[in-house]
Each structure stands twice: as C-alpha cells, then as structure tokens.
TIVO-2410 file (N, C-alpha, C; in nm, 3 decimals):
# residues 176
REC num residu      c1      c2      c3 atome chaine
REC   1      X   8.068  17.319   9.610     N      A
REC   1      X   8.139  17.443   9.634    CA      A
REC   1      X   8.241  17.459   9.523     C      A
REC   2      X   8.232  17.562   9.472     N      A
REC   2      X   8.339  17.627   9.381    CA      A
REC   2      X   8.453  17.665   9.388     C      A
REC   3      X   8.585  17.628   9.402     N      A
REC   3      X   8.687  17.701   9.437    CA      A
REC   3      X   8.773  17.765   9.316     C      A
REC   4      X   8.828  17.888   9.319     N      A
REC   4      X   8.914  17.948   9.268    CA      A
REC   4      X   9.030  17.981   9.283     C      A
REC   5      X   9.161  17.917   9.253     N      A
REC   5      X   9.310  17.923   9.268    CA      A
REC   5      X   9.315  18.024   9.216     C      A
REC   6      X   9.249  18.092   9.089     N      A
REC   6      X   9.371  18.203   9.076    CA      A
REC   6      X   9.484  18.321   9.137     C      A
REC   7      X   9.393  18.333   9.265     N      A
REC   7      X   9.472  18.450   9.328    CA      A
REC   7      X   9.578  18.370   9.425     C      A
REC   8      X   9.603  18.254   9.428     N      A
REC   8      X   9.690  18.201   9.512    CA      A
REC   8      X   9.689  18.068   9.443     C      A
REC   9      X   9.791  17.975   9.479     N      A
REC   9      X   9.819  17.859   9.458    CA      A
REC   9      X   9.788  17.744   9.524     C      A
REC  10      X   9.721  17.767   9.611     N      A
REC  10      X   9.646  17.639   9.707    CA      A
REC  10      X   9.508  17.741   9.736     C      A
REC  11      X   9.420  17.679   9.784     N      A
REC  11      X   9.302  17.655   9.871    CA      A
REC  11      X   9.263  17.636   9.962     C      A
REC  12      X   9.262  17.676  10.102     N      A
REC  12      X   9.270  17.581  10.237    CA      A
REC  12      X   9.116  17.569  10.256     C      A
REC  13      X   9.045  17.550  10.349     N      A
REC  13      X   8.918  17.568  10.381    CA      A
REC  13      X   8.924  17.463  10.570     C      A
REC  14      X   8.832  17.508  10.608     N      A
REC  14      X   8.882  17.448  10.746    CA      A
REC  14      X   8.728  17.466  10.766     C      A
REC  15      X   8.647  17.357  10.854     N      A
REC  15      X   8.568  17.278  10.889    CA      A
REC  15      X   8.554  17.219  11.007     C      A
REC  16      X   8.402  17.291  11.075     N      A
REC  16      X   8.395  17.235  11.222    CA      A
REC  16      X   8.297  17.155  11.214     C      A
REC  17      X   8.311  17.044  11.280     N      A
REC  17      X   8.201  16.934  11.314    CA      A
REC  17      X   8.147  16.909  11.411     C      A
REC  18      X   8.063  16.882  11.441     N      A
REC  18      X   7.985  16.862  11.618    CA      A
REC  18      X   7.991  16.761  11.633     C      A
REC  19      X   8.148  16.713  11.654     N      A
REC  19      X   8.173  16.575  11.730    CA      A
REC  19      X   8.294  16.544  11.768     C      A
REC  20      X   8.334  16.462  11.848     N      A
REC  20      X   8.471  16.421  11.906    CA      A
REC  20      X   8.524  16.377  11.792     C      A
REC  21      X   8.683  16.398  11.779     N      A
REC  21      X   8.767  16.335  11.674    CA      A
REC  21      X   8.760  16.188  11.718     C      A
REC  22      X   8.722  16.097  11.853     N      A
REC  22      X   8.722  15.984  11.824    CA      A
REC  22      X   8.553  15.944  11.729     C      A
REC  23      X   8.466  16.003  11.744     N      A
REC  23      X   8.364  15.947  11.646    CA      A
REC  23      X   8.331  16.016  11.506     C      A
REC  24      X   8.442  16.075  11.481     N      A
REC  24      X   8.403  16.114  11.396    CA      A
REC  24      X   8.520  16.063  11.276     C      A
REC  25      X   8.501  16.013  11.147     N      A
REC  25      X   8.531  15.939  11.044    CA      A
REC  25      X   8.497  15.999  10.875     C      A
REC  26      X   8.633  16.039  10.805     N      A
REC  26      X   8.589  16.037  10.660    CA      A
REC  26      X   8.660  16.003  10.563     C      A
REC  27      X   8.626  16.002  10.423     N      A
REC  27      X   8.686  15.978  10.338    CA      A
REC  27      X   8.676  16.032  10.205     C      A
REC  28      X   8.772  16.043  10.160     N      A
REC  28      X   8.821  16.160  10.026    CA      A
REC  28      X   8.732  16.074   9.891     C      A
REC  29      X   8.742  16.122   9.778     N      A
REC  29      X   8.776  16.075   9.644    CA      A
REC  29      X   8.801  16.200   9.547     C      A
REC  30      X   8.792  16.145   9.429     N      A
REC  30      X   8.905  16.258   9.297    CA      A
REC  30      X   9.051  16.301   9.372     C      A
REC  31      X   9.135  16.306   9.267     N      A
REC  31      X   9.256  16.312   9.269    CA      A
REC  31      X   9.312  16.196   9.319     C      A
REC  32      X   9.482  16.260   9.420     N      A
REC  32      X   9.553  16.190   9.499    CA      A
REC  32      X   9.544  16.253   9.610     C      A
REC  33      X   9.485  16.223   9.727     N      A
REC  33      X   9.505  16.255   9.830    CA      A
REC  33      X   9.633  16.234   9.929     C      A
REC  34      X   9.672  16.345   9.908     N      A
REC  34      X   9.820  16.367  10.007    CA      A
REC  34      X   9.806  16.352  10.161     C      A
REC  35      X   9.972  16.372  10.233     N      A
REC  35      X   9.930  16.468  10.346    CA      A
REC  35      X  10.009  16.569  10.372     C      A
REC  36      X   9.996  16.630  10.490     N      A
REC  36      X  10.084  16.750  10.481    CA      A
REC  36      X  10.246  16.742  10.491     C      A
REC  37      X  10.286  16.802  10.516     N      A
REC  37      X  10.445  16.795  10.530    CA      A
REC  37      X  10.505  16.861  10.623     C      A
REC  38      X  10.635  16.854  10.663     N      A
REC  38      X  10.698  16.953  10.793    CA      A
REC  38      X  10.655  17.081  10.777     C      A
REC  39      X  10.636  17.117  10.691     N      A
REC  39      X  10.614  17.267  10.655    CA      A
REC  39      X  10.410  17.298  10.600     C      A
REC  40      X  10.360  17.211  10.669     N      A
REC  40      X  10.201  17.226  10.661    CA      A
REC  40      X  10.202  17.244  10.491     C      A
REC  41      X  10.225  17.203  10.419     N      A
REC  41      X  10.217  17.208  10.303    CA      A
REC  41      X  10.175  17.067  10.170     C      A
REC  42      X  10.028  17.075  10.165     N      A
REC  42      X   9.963  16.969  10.058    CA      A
REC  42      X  10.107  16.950   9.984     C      A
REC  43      X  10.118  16.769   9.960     N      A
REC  43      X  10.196  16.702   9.869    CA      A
REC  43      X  10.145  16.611   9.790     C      A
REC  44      X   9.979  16.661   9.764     N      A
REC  44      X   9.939  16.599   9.627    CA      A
REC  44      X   9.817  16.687   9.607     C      A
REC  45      X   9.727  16.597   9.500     N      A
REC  45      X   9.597  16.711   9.445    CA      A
REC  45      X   9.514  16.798   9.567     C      A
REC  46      X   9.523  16.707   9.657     N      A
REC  46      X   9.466  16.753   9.797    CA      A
REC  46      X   9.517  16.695   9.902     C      A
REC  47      X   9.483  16.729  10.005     N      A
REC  47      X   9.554  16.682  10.165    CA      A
REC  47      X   9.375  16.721  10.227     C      A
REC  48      X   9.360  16.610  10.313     N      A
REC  48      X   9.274  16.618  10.410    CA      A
REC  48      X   9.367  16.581  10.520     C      A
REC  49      X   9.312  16.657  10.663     N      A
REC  49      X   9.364  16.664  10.781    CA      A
REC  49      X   9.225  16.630  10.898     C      A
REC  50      X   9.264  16.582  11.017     N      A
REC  50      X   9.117  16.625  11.112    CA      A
REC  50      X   9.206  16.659  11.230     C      A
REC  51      X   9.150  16.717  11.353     N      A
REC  51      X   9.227  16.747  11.480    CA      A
REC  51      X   9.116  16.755  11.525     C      A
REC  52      X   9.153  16.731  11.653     N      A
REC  52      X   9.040  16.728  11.768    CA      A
REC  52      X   9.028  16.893  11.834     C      A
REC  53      X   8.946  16.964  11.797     N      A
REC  53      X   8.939  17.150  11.852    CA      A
REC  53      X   8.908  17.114  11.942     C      A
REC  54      X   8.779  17.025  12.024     N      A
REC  54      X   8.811  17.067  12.148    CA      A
REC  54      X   8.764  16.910  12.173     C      A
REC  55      X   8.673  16.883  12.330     N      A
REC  55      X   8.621  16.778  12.325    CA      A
REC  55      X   8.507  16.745  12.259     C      A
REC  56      X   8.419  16.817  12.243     N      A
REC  56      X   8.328  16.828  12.162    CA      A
REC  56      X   8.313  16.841  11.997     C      A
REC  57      X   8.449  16.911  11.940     N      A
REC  57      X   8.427  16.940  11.833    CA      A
REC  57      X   8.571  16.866  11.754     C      A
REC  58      X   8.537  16.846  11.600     N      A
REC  58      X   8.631  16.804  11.496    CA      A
REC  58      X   8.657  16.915  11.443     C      A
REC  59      X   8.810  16.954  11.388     N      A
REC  59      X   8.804  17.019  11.264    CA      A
REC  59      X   8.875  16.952  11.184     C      A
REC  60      X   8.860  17.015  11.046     N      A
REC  60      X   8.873  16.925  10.942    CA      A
REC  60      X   8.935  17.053  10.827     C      A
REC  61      X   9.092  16.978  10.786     N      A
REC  61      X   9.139  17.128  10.757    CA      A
REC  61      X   9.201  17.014  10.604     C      A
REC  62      X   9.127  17.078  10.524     N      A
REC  62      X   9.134  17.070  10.317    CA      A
REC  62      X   9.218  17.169  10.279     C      A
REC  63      X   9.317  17.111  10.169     N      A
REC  63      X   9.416  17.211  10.120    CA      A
REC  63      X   9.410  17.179   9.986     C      A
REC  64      X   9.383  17.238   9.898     N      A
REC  64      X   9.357  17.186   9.707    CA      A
REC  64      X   9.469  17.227   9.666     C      A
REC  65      X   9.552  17.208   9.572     N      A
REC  65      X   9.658  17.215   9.477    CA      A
REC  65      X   9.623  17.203   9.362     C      A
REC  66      X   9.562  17.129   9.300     N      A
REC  66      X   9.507  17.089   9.119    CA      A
REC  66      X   9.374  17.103   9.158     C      A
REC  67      X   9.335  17.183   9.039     N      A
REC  67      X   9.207  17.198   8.952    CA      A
REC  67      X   9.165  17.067   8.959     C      A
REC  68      X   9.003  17.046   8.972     N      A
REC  68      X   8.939  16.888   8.963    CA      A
REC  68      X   8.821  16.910   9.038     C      A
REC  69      X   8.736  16.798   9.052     N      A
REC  69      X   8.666  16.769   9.140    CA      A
REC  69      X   8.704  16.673   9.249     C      A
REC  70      X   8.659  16.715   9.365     N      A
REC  70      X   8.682  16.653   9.506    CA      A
REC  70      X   8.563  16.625   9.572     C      A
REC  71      X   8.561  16.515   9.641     N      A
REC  71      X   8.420  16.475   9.740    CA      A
REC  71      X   8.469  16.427   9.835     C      A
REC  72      X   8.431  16.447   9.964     N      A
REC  72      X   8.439  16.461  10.064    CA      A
REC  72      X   8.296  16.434  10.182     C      A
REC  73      X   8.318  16.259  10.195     N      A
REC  73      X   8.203  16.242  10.288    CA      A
REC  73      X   8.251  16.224  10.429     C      A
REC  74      X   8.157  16.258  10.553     N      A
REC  74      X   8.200  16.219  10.720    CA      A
REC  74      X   8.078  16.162  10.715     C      A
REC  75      X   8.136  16.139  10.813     N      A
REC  75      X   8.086  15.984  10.916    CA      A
REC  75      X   8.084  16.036  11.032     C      A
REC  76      X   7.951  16.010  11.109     N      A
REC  76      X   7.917  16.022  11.268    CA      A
REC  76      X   7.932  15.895  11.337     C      A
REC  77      X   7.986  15.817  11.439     N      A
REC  77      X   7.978  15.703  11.484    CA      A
REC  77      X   7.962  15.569  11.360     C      A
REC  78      X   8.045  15.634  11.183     N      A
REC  78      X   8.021  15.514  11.135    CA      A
REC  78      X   7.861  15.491  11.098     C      A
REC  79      X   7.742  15.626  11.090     N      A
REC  79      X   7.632  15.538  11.096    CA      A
REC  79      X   7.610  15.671  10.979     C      A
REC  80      X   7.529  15.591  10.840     N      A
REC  80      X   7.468  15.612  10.754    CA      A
REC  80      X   7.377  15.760  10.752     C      A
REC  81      X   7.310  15.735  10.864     N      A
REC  81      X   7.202  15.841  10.883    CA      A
REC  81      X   7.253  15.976  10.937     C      A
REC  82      X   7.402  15.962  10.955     N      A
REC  82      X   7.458  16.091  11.009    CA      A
REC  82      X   7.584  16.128  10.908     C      A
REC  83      X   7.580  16.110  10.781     N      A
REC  83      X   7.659  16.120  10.684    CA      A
REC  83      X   7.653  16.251  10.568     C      A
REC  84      X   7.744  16.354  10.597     N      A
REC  84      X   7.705  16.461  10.470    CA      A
REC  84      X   7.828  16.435  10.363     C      A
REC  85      X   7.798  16.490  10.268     N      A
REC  85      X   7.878  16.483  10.179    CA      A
REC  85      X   7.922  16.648  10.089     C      A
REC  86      X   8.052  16.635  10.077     N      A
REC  86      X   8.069  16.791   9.960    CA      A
REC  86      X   8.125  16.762   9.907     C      A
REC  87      X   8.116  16.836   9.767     N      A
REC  87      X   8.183  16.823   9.651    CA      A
REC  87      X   8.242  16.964   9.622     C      A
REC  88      X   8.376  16.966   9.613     N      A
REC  88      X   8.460  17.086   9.580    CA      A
REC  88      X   8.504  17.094   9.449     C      A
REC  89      X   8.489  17.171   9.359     N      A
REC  89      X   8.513  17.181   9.221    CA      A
REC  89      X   8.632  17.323   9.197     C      A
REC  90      X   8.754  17.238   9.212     N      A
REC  90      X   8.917  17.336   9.195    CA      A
REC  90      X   8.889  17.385   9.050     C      A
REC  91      X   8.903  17.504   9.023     N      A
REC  91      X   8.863  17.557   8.868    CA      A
REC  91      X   9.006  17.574   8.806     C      A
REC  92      X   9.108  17.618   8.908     N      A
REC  92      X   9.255  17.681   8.856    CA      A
REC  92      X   9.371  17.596   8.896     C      A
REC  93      X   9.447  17.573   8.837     N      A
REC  93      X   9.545  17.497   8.911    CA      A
REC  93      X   9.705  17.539   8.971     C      A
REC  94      X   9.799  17.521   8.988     N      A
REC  94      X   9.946  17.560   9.048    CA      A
REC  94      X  10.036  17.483   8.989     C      A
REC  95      X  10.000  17.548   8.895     N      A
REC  95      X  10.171  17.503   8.808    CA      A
REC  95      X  10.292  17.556   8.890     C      A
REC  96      X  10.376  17.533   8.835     N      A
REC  96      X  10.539  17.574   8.898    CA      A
REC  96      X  10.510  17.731   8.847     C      A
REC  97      X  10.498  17.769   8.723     N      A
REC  97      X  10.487  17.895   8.669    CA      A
REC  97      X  10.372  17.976   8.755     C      A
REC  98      X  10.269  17.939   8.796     N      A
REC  98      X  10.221  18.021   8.865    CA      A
REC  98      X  10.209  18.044   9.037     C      A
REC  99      X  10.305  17.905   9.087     N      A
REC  99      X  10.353  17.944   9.179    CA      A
REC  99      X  10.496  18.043   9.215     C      A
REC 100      X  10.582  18.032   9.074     N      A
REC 100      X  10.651  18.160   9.138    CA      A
REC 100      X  10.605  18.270   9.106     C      A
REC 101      X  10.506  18.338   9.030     N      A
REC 101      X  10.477  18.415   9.028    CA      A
REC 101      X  10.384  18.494   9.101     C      A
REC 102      X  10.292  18.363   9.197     N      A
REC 102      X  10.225  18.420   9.347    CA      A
REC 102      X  10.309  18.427   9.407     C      A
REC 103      X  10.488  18.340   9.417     N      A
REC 103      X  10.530  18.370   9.540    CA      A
REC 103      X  10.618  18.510   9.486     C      A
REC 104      X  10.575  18.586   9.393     N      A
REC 104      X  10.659  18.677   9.379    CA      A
REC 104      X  10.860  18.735   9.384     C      A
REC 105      X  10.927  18.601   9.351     N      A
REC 105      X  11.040  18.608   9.346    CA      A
REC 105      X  11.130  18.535   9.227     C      A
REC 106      X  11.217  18.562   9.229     N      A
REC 106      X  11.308  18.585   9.066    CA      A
REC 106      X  11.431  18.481   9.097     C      A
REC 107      X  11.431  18.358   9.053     N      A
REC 107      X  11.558  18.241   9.045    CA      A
REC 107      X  11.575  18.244   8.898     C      A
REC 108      X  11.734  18.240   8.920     N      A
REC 108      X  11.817  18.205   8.775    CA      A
REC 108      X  11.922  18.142   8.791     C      A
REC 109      X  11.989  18.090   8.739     N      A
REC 109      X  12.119  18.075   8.644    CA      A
REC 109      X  12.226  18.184   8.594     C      A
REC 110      X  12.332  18.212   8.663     N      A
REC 110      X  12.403  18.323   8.531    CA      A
REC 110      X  12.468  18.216   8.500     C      A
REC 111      X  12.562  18.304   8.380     N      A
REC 111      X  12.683  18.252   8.314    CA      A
REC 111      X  12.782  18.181   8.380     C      A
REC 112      X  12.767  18.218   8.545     N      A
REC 112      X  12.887  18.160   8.589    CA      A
REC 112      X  12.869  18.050   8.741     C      A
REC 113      X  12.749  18.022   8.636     N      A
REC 113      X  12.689  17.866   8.739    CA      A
REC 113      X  12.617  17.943   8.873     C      A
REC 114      X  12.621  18.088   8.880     N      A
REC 114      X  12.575  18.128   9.036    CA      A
REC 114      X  12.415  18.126   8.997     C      A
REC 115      X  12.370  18.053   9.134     N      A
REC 115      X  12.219  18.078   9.130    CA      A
REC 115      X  12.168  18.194   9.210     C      A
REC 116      X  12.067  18.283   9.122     N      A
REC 116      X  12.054  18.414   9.218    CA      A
REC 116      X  11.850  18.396   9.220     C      A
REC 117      X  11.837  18.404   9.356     N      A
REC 117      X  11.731  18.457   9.441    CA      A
REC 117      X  11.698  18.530   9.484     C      A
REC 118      X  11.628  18.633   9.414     N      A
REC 118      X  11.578  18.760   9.453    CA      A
REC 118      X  11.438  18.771   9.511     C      A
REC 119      X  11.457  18.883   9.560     N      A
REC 119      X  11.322  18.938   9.603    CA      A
REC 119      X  11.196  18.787   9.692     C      A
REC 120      X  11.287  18.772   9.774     N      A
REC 120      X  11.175  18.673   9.884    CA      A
REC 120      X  11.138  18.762   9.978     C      A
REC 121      X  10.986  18.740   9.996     N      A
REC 121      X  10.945  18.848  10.081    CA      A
REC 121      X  10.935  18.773  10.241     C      A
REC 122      X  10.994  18.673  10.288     N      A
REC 122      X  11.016  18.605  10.396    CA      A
REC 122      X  11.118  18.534  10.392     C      A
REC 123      X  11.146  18.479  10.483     N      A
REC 123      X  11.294  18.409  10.541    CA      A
REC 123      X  11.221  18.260  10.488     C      A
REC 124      X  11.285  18.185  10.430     N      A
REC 124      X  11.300  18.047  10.340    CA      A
REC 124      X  11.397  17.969  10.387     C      A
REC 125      X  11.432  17.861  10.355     N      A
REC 125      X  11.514  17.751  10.342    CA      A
REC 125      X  11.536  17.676  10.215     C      A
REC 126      X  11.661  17.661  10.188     N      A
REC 126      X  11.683  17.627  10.051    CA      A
REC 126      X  11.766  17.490  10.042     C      A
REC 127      X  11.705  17.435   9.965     N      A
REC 127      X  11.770  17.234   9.959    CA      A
REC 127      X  11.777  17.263   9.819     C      A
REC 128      X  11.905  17.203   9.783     N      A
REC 128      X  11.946  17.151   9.626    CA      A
REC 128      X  12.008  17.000   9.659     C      A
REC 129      X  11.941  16.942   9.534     N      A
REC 129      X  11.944  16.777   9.497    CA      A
REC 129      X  12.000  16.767   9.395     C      A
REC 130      X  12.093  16.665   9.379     N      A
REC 130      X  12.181  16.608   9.239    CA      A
REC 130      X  12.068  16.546   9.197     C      A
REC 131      X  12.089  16.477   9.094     N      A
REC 131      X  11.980  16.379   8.999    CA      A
REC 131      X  11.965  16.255   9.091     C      A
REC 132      X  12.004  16.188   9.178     N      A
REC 132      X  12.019  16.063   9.260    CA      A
REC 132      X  11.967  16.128   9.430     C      A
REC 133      X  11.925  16.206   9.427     N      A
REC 133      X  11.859  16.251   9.552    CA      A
REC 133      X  11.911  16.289   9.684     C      A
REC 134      X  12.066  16.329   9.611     N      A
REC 134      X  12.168  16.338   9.739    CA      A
REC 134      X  12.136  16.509   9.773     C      A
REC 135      X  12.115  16.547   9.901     N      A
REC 135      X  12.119  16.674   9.902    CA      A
REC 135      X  12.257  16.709   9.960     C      A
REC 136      X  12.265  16.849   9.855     N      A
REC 136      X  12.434  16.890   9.831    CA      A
REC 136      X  12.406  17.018   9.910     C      A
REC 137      X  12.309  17.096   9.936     N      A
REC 137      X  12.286  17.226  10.002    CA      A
REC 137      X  12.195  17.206  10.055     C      A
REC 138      X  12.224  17.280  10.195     N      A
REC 138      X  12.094  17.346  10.263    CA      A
REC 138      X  12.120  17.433  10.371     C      A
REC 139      X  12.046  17.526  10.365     N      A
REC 139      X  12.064  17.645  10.396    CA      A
REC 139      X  11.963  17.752  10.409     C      A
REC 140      X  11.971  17.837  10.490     N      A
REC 140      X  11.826  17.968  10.545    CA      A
REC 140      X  11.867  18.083  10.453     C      A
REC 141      X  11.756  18.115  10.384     N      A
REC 141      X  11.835  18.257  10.309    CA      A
REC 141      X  11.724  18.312  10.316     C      A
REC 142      X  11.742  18.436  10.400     N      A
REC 142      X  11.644  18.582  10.422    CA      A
REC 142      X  11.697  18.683  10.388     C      A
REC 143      X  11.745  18.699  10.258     N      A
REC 143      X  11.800  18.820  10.214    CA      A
REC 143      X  11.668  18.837  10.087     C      A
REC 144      X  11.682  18.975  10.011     N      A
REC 144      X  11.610  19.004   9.913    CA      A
REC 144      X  11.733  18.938   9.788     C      A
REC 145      X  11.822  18.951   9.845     N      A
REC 145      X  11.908  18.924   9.698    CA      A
REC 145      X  12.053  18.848   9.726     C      A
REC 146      X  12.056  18.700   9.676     N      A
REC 146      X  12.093  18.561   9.703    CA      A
REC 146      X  12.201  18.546   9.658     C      A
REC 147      X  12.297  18.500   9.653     N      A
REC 147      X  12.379  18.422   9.566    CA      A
REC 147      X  12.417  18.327   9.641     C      A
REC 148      X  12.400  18.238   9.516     N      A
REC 148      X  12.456  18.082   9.531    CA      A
REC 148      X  12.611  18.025   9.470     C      A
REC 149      X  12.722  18.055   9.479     N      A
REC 149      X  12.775  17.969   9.411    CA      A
REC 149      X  12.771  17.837   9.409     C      A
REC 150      X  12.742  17.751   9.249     N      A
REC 150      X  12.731  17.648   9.241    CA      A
REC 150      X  12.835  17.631   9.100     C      A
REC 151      X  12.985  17.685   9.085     N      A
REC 151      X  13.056  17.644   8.976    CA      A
REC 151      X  13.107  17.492   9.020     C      A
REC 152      X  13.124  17.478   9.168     N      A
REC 152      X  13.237  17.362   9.232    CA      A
REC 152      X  13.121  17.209   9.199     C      A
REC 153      X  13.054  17.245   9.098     N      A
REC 153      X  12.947  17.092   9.103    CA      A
REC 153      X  12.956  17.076   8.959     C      A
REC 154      X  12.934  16.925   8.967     N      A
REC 154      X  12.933  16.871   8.788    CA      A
REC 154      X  12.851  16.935   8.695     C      A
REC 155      X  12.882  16.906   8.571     N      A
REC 155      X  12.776  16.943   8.465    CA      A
REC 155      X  12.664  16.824   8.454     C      A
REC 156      X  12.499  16.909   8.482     N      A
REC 156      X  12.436  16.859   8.473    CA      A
REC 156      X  12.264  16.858   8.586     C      A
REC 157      X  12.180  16.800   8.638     N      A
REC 157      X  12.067  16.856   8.602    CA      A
REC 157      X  11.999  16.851   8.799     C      A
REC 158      X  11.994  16.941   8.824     N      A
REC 158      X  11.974  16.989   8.967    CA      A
REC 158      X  11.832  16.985   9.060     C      A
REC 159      X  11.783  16.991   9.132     N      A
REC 159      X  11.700  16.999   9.181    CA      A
REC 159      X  11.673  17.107   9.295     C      A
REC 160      X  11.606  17.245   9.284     N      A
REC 160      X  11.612  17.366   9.374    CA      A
REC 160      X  11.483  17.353   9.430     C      A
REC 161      X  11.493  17.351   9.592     N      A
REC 161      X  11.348  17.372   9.632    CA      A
REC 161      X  11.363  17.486   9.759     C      A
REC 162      X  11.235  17.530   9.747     N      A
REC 162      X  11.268  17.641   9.837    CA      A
REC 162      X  11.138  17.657   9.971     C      A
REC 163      X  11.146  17.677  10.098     N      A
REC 163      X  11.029  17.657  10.169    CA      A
REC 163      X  11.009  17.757  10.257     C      A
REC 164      X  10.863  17.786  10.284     N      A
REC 164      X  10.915  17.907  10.414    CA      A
REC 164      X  10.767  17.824  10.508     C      A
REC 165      X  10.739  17.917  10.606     N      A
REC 165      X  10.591  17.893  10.654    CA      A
REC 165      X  10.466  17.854  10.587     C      A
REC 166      X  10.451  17.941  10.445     N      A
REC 166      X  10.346  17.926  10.386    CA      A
REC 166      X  10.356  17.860  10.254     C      A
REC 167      X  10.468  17.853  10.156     N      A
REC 167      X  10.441  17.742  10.023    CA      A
REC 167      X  10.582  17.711  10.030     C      A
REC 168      X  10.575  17.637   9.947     N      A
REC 168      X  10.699  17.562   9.879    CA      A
REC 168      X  10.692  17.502   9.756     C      A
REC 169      X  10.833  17.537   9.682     N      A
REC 169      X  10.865  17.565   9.523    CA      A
REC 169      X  11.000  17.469   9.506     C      A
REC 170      X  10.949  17.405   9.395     N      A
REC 170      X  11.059  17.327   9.320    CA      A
REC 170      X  11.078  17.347   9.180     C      A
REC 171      X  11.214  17.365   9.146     N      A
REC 171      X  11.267  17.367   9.000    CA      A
REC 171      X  11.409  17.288   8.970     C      A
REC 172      X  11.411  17.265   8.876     N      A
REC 172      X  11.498  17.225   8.785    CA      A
REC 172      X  11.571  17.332   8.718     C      A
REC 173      X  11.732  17.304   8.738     N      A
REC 173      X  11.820  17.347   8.680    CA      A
REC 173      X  11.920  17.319   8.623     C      A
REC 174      X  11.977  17.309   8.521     N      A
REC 174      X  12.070  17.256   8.481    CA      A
REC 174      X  12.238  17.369   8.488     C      A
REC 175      X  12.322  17.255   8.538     N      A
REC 175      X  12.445  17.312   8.559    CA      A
REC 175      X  12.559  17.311   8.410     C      A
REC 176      X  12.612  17.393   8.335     N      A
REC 176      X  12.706  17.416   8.221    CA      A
REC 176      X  12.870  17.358   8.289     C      A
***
C-alpha cells in the first residue's frame, strides 16, 4: 500500500481483524516504532496500536509520521498458516516545516522576547522547556492571537510545544 503525507502530516489507517484481541498477535519492522501519547499522537516513524472492537473482532490502528517502508505481519493463535503480511510505503514525510504549515498557524519571536501565536484554528495547550527539561510554562490558549511574555527568562535556547486533539508541534527558540 502506498501512502501519501502530503496533504497532512501523519497517516492513520485502522484495521479490522476476525479475531479476539486475546488471539490475535503482531509485529512491526522499518523505522522506529513508537507509541501513542496522552494526546493519541505517533512519537516515532510509526505507532502501531490493537484494541479489542468487540468480542469477536481486533482493531488495529497505524499512524505513519516519516516517509519509508513499513511491514506489518499478524498472527492468528501464533500459527503460521494464519499469518498476512503488509507493506506500507510512506512517500512524504513531516518535517517541523510542514507541519506548521498543515497546522496552519504563525509562531514568532518579536523584538521584545514576546512569543506570538496566531491563527490556531482550535483550543491547544502550550508547554515551554529550558535547555535541561524544566517546564517553565503551561498553559490553554484558544485565542486566534497569543501573546506570550517571555522577557522575565534568561538568554538563551527554549523549547515550544504546542498540542490540541489532533497534532502536536515542537520548536526551538532562542531567547536575546
């Protein structure tokens, strides 16, 4: 199967199996296989997931982030003869640059250390990190247009991440 990131920055694909999540068994290769996060959100080349839909059935929910090839075999009771396999071929990938530009919103820097966040088209949560992983902010911001003052912090090199329901974005900033 072919996948195409360009119009978005991940991939999901979701997968039913005709079997109980207790017999049913798989395993990834290519990339790093992640898992998800508080915010259902792949934290590496891919995230595989399974849940039990009902008693009868598995689903099996794939999220791609990097361009690559992925394979993806299950397992029925562990037995050979009930084994399929897919291969997913990510063509596009999610840089930082083209995730803010799917998520359609505008972070900067002015002159006077304020960080401004514009134009989020949903309610977010915002964490900033010093270089040593201390978080110095956090905070809900559902406005179209943000300000941060950040003059009262040292000179030097920041960490902005931002999350809502559906992605989440990290950058680097440096403070004057």
């Amino acid at each position: 199967i072919e996948l195409n990131n360009e119009n978005a920055c991940f991939t999901d694909i979701i997968l039913l199996i005709n079997s109980s999540n207790e017999s049913f068994s798989w395993e990834g290769s290519g990339g790093i296989i992640g898992e998800l996060d508080e915010f259902e959100l792949c934290n590496a080349d891919w995230c595989i997931e399974s849940f039990a839909y009902d008693p009868n059935y598995s689903e099996i929910y794939l999220s791609f982030i990097n361009e690559g090839t992925y394979v993806l075999n299950t397992f029925i009771n562990e037995c050979p003869e009930l084994t399929n396999t897919i291969t997913f071929n990510v063509v596009e990938n999610c840089s930082s640059a083209n995730l803010e530009t799917h998520l359609n919103f505008q972070m900067f820097l002015d002159a006077n250390n304020n960080l401004n966040i514009n134009n989020l088209e949903q309610p977010s949560s915002l964490e900033i990190y010093n270089t040593i992983g201390k978080k110095l902010i956090e905070s809900n911001i559902n406005k179209k247009n943000n300000l941060i003052q950040l003059n009262q912090y040292s000179k030097g090199i920041y960490t902005i991440q931002i999350h809502n329901e559906n992605s989440s974005f990290s950058k680097k900033i440096y403070i004057n």
